[in-house]
C-alpha positions in Angstrom: 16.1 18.4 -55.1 15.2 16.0 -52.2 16.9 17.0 -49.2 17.2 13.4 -47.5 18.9 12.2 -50.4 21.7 14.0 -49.0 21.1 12.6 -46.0 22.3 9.0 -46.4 25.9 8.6 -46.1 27.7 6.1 -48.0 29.4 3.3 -46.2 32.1 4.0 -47.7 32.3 7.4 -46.4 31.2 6.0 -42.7 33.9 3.7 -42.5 36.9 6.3 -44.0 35.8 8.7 -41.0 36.3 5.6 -38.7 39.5 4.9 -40.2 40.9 8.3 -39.8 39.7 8.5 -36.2 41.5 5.2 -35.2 44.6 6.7 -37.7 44.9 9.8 -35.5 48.6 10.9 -34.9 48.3 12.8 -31.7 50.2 15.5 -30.0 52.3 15.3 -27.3 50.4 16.0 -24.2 50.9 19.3 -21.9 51.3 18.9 -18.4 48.5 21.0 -18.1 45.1 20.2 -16.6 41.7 21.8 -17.8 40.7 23.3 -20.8 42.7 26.5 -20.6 45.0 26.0 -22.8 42.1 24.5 -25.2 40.6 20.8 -25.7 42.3 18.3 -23.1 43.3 15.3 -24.4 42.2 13.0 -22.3 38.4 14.4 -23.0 39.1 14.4 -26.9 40.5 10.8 -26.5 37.2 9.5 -25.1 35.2 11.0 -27.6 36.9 10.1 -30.1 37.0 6.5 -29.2 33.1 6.8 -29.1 33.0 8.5 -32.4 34.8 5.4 -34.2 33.2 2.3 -32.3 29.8 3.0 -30.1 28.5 6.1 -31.8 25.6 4.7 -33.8 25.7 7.5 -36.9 22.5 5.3 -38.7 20.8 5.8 -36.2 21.1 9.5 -36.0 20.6 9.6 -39.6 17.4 8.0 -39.5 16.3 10.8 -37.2 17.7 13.7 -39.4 15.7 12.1 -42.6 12.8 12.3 -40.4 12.6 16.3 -40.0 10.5 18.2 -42.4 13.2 18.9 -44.5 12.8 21.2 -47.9 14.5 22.7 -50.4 14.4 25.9 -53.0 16.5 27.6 -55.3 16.9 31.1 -54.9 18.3 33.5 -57.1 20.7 30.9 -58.4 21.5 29.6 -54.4 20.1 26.3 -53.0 18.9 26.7 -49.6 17.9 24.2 -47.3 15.6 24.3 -44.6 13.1 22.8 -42.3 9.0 23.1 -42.0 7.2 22.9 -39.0 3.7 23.5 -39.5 1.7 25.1 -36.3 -0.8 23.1 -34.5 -3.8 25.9 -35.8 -4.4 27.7 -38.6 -3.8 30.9 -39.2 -0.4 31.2 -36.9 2.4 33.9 -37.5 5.5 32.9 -39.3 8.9 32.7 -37.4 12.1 32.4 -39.2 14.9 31.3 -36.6 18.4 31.2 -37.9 21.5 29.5 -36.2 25.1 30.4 -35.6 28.7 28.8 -35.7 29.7 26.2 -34.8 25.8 24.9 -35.3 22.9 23.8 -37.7 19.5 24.1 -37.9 19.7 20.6 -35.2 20.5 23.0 -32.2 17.3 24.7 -33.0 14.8 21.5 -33.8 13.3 21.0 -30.1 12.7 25.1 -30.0 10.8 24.6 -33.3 8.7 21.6 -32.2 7.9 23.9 -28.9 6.9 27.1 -30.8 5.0 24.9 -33.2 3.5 22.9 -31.0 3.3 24.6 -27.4 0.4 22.4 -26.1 2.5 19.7 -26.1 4.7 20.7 -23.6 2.2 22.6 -21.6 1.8 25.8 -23.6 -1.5 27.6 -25.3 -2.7 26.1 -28.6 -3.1 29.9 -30.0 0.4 30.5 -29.1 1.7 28.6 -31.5 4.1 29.5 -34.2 4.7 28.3 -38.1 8.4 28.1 -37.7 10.8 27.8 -40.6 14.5 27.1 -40.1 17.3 27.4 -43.0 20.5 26.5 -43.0 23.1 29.0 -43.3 24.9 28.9 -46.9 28.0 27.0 -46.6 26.4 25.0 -43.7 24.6 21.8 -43.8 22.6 21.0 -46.9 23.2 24.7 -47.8 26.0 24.9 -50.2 28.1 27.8 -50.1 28.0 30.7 -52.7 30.2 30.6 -55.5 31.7 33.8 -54.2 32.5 35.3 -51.4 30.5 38.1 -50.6 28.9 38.3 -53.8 25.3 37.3 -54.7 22.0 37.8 -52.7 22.8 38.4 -48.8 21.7 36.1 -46.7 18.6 38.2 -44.8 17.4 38.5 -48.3 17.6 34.7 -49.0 15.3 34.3 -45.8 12.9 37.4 -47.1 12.9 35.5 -50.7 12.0 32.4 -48.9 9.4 33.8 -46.3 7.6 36.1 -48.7 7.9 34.7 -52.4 8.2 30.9 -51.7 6.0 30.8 -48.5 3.5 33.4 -49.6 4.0 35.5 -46.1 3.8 39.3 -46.2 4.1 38.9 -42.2 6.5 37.1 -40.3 9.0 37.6 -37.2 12.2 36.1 -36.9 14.9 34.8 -34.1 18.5 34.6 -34.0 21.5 34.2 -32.5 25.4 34.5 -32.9 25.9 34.4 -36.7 21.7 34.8 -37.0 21.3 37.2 -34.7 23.3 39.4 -37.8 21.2 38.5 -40.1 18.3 38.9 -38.0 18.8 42.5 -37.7 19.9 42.8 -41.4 15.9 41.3 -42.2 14.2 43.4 -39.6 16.5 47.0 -41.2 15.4 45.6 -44.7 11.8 44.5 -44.6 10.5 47.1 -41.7 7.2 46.3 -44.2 7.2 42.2 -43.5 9.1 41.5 -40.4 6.8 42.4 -37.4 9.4 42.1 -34.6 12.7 40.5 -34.1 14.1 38.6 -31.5 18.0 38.4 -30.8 20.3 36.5 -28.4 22.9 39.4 -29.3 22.5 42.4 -30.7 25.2 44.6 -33.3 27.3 47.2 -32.7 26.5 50.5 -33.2 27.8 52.3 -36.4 29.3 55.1 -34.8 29.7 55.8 -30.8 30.5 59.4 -29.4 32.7 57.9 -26.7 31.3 61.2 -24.6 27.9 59.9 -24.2 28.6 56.4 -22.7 27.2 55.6 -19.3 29.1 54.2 -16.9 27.0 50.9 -17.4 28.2 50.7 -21.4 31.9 51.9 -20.5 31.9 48.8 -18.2 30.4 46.7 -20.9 32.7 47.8 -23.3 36.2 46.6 -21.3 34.2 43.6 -20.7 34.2 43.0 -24.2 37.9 44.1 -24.7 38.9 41.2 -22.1 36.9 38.5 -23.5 38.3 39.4 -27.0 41.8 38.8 -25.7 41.3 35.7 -24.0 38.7 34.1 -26.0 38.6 35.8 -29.3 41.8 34.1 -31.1 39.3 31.6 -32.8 37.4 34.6 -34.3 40.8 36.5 -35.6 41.4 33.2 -37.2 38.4 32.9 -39.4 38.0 36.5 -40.1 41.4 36.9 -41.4 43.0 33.4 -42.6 40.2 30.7 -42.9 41.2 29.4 -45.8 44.7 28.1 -44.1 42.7 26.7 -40.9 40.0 25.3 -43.2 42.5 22.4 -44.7 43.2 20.8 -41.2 39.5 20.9 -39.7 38.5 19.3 -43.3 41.1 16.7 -43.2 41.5 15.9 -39.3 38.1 14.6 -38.0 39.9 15.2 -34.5 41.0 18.5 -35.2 37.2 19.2 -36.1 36.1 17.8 -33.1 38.6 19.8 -30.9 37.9 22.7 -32.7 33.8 23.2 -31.8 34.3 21.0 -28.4 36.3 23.6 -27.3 33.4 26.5 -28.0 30.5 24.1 -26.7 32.5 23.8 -23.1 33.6 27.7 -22.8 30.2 29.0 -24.1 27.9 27.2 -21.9 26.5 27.7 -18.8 28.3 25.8 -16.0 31.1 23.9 -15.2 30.4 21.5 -17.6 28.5 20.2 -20.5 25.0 20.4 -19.3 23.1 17.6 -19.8 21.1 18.6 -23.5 24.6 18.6 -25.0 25.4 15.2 -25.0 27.8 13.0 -26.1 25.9 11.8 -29.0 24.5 15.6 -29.8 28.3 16.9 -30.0 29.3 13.6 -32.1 26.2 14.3 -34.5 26.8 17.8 -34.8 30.6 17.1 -35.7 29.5 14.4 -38.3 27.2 17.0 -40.4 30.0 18.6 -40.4 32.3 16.1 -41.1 30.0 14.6 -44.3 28.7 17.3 -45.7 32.0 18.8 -45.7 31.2 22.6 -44.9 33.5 23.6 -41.9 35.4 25.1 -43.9 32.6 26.7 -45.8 31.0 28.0 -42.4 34.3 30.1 -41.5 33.2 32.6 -44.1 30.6 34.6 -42.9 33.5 36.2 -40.6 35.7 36.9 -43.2 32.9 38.4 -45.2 31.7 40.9 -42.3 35.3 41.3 -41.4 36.0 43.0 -44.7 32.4 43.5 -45.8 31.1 46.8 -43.8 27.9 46.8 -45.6 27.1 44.1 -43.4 27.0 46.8 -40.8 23.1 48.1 -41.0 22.0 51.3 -39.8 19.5 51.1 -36.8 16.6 48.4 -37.0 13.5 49.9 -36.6 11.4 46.8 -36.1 10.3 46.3 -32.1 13.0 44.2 -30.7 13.0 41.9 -27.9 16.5 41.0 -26.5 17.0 37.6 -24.3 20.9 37.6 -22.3 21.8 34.5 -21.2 24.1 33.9 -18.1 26.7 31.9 -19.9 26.7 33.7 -23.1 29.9 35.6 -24.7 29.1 39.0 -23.6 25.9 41.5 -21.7 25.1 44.1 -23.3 23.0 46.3 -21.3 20.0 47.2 -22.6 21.1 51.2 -23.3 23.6 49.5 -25.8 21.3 48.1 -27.5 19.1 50.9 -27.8 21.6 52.2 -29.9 21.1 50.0 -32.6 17.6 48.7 -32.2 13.6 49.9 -31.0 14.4 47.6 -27.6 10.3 46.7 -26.4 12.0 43.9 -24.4 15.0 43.2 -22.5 15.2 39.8 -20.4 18.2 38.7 -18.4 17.5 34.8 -18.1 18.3 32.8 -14.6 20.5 30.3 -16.5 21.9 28.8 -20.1 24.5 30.1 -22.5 25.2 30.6 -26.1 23.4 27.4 -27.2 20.5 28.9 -25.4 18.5 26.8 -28.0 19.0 23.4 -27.2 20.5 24.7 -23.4 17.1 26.3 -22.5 14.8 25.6 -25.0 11.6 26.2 -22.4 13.2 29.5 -21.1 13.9 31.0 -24.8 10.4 29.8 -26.2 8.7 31.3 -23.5 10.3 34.8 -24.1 9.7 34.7 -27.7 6.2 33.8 -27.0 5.4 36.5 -25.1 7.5 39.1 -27.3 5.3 37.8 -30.2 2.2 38.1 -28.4 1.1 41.7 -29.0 2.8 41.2 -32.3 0.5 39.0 -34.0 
């Protein structure tokens, strides 16, 4: 299997996304300014207008075929991911796994900092041999036949670490979706994984509601209110994502609309910042869009929706846990003590969900220094 084969997009595909972009059959606009009744128009309009005339795909292209890019099969499962060798010898393994609605692009300047810190000012010896797979069902990672049958994911990533990569010690980061299976490695492979590192952390199995602090009873409502005003996206795809899948595979707009809308109320700020541009949110939307796997990446919420193995009991690997300002929800670090052997808790100046391509500095340095005793 070469993974930039599946790179290169026919022209043929190139121009039938430009055609449907300039085909759109849009809604009637609200009289209703800002995003909160979702994705304005009048932003959607201008990106689309650069998705189907200035954005330069080719280009963008070029670059993906460009990252160390690999392939293996895996207990009958493809999986994709990327190489980035350290700058020494000898340096610990790191997995780091994405979330939705991402690939393993969000996390390609993080890698190229943990792999090669003296570039941007780092130590040499700090650096990291970082791997970074595709989900399945995102990306070059197909999907499982089906749904929440074959080998789980966290073993996928152990498979890949220990039996293809030859490493009996490794650490791994994650957040959103791979902050799950982050913890589901680290409560599987206690043996392998030396520490994890987690941008959010699982609920506990079970909570007397009589030993909550005030602190976690706080948290706790906080979560209830976000759930009713932003969680309508996640009942969708853990209970009907098969009937939202056929629009977001069919409108390139609706696509668009639909992770635009979770870029600009999970990040830090008013706005975009600045490391999600244009082009980054266009590219991002077009792996999508080509590989076909929006769809495919609504599954993992099904799956731990009615799946409750993917609840582990507690990790107990050391854990460092990184909060970001702009991020969904913060936990304090009692609640995550819960579920996890907390050895570090950082609440970061600035960033958000992305924290990855938001803060790339910020989050390498804390999983630098988590690592650091670790090694």
């Amino acid at each position: 299997m070469t993974p930039s084969a599946h790179l290169r997009v026919p022209d043929a595909e190139l121009e039938d996304l430009q055609r449907r972009l300039r085909a759109t059959r849009w809604s009637e606009p609200w009289a209703l300014p800002g995003w909160d009744a979702g994705t304005p128009q009048g932003e959607l309009r201008r990106l689309v207008a650069l998705w189907a005339s200035d954005y330069d795909w080719r280009h963008h292209e070029r670059a993906l075929e460009a990252l160390p890019s690999r392939a293996v099969d895996i207990d009958g499962t493809p999986v994709h991911y990327l190489h980035f060798a350290a700058e020494v010898p000898g340096a610990l393994p790191l997995v780091l796994t994405h979330g939705w609605p991402s690939s393993v692009l969000e996390l390609t300047a993080l890698a190229r900092r943990l792999a090669t810190p003296s570039r941007y000012g780092g130590r040499a010896e700090d650096a990291f041999e970082i791997v970074v797979p595709s989900l399945p069902g995102f990306g070059w990672s197909p999907a499982r036949p089906r749904v929440a049958a074959g080998t789980p994911t966290h073993e996928l990533w152990h498979r890949l670490m220990y039996d293809e990569l030859g490493h009996d010690r490794y650490g791994a980061h994650g957040g959103d979706l791979g902050a799950g299976v982050t913890s589901n490695l680290g409560g599987a492979h206690p043996e392998a994984v030396v520490g994890i590192h987690l941008l959010a952390v699982r609920e506990p199995l079970e909570v007397d509601p009589e030993t909550l602090t005030a602190e976690e009873r706080t948290f706790r409502e906080s979560v209830a209110a976000w759930s009713a005003g932003e969680g309508g996206y996640l009942h969708q795809q853990a209970t009907r994502p098969v009937t939202l899948s056929y629009g977001l595979s069919d409108s390139p707009v609706g696509l668009l609309a639909w992770i635009l809308e979770k870029y600009r109320a999970w990040t830090d700020g008013e706005g975009l910042p600045a490391s999600l541009s244009d082009d980054f949110v266009l590219t991002q939307a077009s792996l999508y869009w080509f590989t076909n796997t929006i769809g495919t990446s609504l599954r993992p919420y099904y799956e731990a929706a009615f799946n409750r193995s993917f609840a582990a009991p507690r990790v107990r690997v050391p854990t460092a846990v990184a909060l970001f300002p702009g991020d969904l929800v913060q936990p304090p670090r009692s609640w995550a003590e819960r579920s996890y052997e907390v050895a570090r808790y950082t609440r970061m100046p600035r960033g958000g969900h992305f924290a990855a391509i938001e803060e790339p500095e910020l989050l390498a340095a804390d999983i630098t220094a988590f690592f650091g005793p670790l090694r």
